[in-house]
C-alpha positions in Angstrom: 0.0 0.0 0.0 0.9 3.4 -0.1 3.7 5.2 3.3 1.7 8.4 3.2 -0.4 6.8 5.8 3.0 7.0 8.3 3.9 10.0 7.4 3.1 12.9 10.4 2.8 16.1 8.5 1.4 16.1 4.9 2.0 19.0 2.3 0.2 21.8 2.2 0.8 22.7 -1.7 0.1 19.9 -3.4 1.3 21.3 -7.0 3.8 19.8 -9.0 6.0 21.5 -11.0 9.2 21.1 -13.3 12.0 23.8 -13.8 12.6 23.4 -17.2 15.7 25.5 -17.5 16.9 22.9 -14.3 16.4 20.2 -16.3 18.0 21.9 -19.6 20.8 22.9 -17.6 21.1 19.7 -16.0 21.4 17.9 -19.4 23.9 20.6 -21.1 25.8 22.2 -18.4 27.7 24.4 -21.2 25.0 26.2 -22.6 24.9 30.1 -21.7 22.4 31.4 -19.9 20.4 33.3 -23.4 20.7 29.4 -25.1 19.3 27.5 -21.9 16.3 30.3 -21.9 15.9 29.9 -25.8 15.4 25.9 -25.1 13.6 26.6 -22.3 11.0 28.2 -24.3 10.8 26.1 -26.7 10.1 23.2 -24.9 7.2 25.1 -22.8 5.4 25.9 -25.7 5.3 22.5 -26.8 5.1 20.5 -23.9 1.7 18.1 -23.3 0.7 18.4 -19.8 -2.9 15.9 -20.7 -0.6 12.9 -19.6 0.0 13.9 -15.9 -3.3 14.9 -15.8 -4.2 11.8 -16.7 -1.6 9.7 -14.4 -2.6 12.2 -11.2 -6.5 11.0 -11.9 -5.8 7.5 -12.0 -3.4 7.2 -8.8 -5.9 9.6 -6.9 -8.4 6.7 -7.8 -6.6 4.0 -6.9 -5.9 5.5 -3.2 -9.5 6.6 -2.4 -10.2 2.6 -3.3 -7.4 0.8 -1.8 -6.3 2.9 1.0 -9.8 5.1 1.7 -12.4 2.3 1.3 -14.4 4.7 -1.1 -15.5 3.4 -4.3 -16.5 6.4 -6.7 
């Protein structure tokens, strides 16, 4: 099952997020900082954010049912 249920303090903002220039950065440490923004920008415009939509749904489901008892 899932260790939330152990865990004493949950988190307040519940958002996820991704730093795309992190990840850019991350992958080609020698870019400047104009080229990692330029990337950065491109990938933003283009990314799909339907499939972690999507995945968040489906493991909120599966909690309520298996560690909630609530069938919706």
């Amino acid at each position: 099952m899932y260790a939330t249920k152990k865990v004493k303090q949950l988190i307040e903002d519940a958002t996820v997020s991704l730093k795309l220039n992190g990840v850019v950065t991350e992958m080609y440490p020698d870019l400047d900082k104009d080229q990692v923004k330029e990337v950065s920008h491109f990938v933003y415009h283009r990314m799909n954010m339907i499939p972690v939509y999507d995945q968040a749904k489906k493991l909120i489901e599966e909690y309520v049912q298996d560690e909630l008892g609530t069938i919706t």
